[in-house]
FIROSE-450053 format. One record per residue (C-alpha): residue in three letters; residue number from 1; x negated, y, z. Coordinates in steps of 0.05 Angstrom, whole numbers, padded with zeros to 5 digits. Each point is the difference from the previous one (the first is absolute). Last residue first. Layout:
// residues N
 residu num      u      v      w
    Ala NUM      X      Y      Z
...
// end
This chain:
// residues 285
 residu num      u      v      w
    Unk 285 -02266  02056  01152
    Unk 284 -00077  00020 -00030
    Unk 283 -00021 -00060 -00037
    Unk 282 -00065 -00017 -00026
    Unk 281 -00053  00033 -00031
    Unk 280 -00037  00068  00016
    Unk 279 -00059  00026 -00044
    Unk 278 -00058  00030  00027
    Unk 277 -00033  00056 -00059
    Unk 276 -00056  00017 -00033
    Unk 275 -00007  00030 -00066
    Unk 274 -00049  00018 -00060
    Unk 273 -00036 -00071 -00005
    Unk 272  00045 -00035  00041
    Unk 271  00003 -00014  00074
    Unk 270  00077 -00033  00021
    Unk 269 -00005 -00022  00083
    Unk 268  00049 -00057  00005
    Unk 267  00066  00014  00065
    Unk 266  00044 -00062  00009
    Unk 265  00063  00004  00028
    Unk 264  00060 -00042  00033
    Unk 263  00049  00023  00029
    Unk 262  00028 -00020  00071
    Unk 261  00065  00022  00022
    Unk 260  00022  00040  00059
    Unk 259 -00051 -00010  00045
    Unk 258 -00049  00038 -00045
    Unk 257  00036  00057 -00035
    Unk 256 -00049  00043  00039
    Unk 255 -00052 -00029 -00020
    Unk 254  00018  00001 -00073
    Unk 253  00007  00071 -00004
    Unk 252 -00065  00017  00033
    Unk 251 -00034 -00041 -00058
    Unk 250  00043  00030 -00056
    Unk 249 -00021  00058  00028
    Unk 248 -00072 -00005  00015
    Unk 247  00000 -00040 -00078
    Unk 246  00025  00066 -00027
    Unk 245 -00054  00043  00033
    Unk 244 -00049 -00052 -00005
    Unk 243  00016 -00002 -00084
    Unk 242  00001  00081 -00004
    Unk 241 -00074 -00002  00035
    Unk 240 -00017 -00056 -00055
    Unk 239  00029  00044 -00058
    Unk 238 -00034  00066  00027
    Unk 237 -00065 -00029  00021
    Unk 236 -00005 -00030 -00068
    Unk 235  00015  00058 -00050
    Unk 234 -00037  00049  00042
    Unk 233 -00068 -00046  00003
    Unk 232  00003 -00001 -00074
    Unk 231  00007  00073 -00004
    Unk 230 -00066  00011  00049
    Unk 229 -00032 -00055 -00036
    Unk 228  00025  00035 -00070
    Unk 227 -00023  00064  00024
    Unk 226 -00070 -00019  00021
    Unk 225 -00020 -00034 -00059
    Unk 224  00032  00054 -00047
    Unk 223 -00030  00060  00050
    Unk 222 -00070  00015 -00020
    Unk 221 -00023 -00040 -00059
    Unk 220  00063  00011 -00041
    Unk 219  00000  00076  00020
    Unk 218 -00079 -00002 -00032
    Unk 217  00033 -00036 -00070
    Unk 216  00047  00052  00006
    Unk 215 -00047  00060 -00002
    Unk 214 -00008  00043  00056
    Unk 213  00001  00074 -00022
    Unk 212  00037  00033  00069
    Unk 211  00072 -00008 -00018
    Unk 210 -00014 -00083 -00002
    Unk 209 -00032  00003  00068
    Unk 208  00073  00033  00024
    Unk 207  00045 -00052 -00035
    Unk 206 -00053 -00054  00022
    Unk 205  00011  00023  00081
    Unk 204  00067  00010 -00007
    Unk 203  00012 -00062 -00027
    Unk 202 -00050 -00035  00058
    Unk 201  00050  00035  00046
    Unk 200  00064 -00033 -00026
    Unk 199 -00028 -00067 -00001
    Unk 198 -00027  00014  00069
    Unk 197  00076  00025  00024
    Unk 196  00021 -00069 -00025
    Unk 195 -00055 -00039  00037
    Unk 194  00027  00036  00063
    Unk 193  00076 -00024 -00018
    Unk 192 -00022 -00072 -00010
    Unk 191 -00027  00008  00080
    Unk 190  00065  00025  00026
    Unk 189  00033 -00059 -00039
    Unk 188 -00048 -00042  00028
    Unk 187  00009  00028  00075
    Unk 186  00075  00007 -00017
    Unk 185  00001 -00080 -00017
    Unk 184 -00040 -00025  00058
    Unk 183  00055  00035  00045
    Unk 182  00048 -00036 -00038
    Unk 181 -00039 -00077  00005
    Unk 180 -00006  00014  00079
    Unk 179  00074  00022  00004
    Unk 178  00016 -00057 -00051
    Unk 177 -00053 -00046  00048
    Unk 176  00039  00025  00074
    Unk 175  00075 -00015 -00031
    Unk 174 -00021 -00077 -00014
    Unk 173 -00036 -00007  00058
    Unk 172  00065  00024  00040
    Unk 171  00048 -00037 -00045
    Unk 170  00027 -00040  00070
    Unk 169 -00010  00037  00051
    Unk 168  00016 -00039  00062
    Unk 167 -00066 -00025  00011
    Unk 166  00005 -00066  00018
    Unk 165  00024 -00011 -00068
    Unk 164  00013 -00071 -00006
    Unk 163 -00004 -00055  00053
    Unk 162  00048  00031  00040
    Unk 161 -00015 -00016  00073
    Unk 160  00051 -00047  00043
    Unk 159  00055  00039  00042
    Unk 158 -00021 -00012  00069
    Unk 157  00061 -00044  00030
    Unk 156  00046  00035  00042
    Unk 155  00006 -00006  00080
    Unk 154  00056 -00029  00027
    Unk 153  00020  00030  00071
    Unk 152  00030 -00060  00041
    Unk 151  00068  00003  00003
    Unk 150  00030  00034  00057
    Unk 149  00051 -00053  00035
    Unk 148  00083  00017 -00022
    Unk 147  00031  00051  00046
    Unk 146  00059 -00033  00046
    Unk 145  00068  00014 -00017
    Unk 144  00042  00038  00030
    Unk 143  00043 -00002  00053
    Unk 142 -00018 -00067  00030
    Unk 141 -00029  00019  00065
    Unk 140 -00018 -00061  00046
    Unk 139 -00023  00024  00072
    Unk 138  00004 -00079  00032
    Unk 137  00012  00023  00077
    Unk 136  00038  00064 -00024
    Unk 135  00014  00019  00071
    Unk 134  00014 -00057  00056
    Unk 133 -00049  00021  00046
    Unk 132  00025  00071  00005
    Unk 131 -00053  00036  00046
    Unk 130  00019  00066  00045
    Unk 129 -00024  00068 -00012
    Unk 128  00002  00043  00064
    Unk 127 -00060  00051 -00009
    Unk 126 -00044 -00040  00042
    Unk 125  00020 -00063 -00039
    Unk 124 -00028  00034 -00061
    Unk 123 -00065  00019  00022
    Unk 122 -00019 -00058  00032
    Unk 121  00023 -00039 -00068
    Unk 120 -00050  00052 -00034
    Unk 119 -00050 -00017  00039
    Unk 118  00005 -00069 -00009
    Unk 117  00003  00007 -00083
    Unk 116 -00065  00047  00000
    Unk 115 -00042 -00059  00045
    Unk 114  00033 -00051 -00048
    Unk 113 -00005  00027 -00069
    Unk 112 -00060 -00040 -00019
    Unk 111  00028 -00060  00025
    Unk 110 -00022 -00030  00070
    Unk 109  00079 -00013  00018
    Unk 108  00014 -00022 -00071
    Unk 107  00071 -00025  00007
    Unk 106  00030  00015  00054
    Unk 105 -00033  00072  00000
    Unk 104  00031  00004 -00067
    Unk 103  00062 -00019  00023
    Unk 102 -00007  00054  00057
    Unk 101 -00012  00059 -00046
    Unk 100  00065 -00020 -00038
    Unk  99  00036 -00004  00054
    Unk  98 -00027  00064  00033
    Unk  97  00005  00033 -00080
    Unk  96  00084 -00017 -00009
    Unk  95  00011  00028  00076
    Unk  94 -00031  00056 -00021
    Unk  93  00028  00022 -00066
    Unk  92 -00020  00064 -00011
    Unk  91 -00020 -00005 -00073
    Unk  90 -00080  00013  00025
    Unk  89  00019 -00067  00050
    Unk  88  00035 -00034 -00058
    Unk  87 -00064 -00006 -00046
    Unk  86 -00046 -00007  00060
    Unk  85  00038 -00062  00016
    Unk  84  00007 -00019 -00069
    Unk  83 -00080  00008 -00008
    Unk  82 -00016 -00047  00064
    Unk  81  00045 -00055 -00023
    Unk  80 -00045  00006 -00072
    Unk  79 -00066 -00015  00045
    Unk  78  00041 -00064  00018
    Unk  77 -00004 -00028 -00068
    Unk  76  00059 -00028 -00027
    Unk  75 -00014  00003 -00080
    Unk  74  00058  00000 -00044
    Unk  73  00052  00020  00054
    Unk  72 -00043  00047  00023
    Unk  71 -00011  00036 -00059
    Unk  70  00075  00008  00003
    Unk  69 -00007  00024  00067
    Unk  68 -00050  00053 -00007
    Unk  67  00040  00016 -00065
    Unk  66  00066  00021  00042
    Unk  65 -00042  00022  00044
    Unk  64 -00034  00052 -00041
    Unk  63  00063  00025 -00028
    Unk  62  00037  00019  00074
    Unk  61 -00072  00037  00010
    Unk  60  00013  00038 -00062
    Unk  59 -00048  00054  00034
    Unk  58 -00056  00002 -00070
    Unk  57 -00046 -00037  00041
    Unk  56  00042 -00052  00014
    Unk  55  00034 -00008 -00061
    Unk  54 -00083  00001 -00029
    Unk  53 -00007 -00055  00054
    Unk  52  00063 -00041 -00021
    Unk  51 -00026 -00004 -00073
    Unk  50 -00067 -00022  00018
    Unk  49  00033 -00060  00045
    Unk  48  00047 -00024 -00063
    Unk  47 -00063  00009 -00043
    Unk  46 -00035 -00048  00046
    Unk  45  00064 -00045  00024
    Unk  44  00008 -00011 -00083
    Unk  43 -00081 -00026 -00005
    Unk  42  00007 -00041  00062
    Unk  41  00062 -00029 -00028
    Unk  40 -00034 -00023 -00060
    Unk  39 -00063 -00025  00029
    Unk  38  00048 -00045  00036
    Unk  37  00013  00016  00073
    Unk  36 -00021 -00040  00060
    Unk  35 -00010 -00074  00033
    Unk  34  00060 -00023 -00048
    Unk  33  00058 -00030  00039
    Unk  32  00025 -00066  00037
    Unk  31 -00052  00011  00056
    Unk  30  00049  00065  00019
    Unk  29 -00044  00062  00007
    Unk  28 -00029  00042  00053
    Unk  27 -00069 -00043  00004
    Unk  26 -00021  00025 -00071
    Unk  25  00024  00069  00018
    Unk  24 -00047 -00012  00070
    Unk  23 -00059 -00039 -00043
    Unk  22 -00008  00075 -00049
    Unk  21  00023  00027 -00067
    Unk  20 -00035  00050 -00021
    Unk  19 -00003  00030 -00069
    Unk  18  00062  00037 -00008
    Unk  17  00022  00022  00068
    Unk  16 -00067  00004  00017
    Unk  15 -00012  00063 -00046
    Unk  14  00066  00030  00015
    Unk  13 -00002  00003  00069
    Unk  12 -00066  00032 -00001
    Unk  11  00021  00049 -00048
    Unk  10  00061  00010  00058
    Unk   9 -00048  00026  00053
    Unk   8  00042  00009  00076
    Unk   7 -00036  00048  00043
    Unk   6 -00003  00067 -00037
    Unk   5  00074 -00021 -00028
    Unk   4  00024  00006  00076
    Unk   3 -00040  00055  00031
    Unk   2  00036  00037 -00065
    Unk   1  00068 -00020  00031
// end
């Protein structure tokens, strides 16, 4: 049986059982009827025809020709003679496969299948098989219903491009600045705190000059102009480093309520005569 399916190719079978329909099926029908299948039918005899290899493949050989010959009913091509013959000839059934190898041979003589189909007629009648002319001459199989055409893939539309935020971060400038403006903040804060450890120095400095016989009007001279810059600088790097620090925050905040709602703020740099400052306006929901 393995000499058999090495000779006999059923993917063949399938392929121009689908797609080809020659002059001699053309020529084997009434003049009353349609030259051939409709697309329909060729579509059902192609699934019906997959189906009744993977039967055949799996050893349901009474499966396979039942959809052999219901795909044959849709679509009579000869090459589909050839795979009910080979259908009932792995089932056993040899008087079933000679007649069935035979109408094939009837019908495409110079088929595809013909040099494997005559030897396995030799074959058969050598081991006593006799032909039933009268079997199944119009195979129609009703049992079930016949699987509906595969509908052409669809393939989904490209979703169009979001206008806004690209980026998929929305807030993300927002939450960079109040880590830019806090980070500006501890450097000036850092910076106010240097000027206060000057203050504090240029005190020691006069406290000490004073034990040693300077007079104040001397002290004046020496560390007043100094020590008010120095305290000056204090006052101001510690109000606008405090101001960044809050304004980082408030910033950071508000980007990452961003999405959510959308306040809106102003931020106005304050510089007075003893203060600085950034004040923030707006709302903050």
């Amino acid at each position: 049986m393995a000499s058999l399916l090495s000779r006999v190719v059923l993917g063949a079978g399938l392929a121009a059982a689908v797609t080809c329909w020659g002059p001699s099926l053309a020529g084997a029908q009434p003049a009353d009827k349609p030259l051939g299948p409709s697309e329909n039918d060729k579509q059902v005899a192609k699934q019906l025809t997959k189906s009744g290899i993977a039967a055949q493949d799996a050893g349901d050989y009474d499966r396979a020709i039942v959809l052999y010959k219901r795909a044959y009913a849709r679509a009579p091509h000869p090459v589909l003679l050839a795979n009910i013959a080979l259908a009932h000839r792995l089932a056993g059934h040899n008087d079933e496969a000679l007649t069935y190898y035979e109408r094939y041979l009837a019908a495409d003589p110079n088929g595809s299948e013909a040099a494997p189909s005559r030897v396995a007629v030799k074959e058969l009648k050598d081991a006593g098989a006799t032909s039933k002319p009268d079997l199944d001459k119009a195979p129609t199989v009703t049992e079930e219903p016949d699987p509906e055409p595969e509908a052409p893939i669809q393939t989904p539309a490209p979703e169009p491009a979001h206008p806004a935020d690209t980026a998929g971060n929305p807030g993300g400038s927002l939450r960079l600045t109040g880590i830019v403006l806090g980070g500006a903040g501890i450097a000036t804060l850092a910076l106010g705190g240097y000027f206060g450890l000057r203050v504090r120095s240029l005190q020691a400095d006069a406290r000490d000059a004073a034990d040693g016989g300077i007079t104040q009007q001397m002290l004046e001279d020496m560390y007043k102009a100094d020590g008010e810059a120095a305290e000056r600088n204090q006052f101001i790097c510690l109000g606008v480093g405090a101001a960044l620090l809050v304004g980082g925050a408030v910033t950071y905040w508000l980007g990452h309520r961003q999405g959510r709602d959308t306040p809106t703020t102003a931020w106005t740099p304050l510089v007075g005569g003893g203060f600085a400052g950034i004040a923030l306006t707006g709302s903050l929901r």
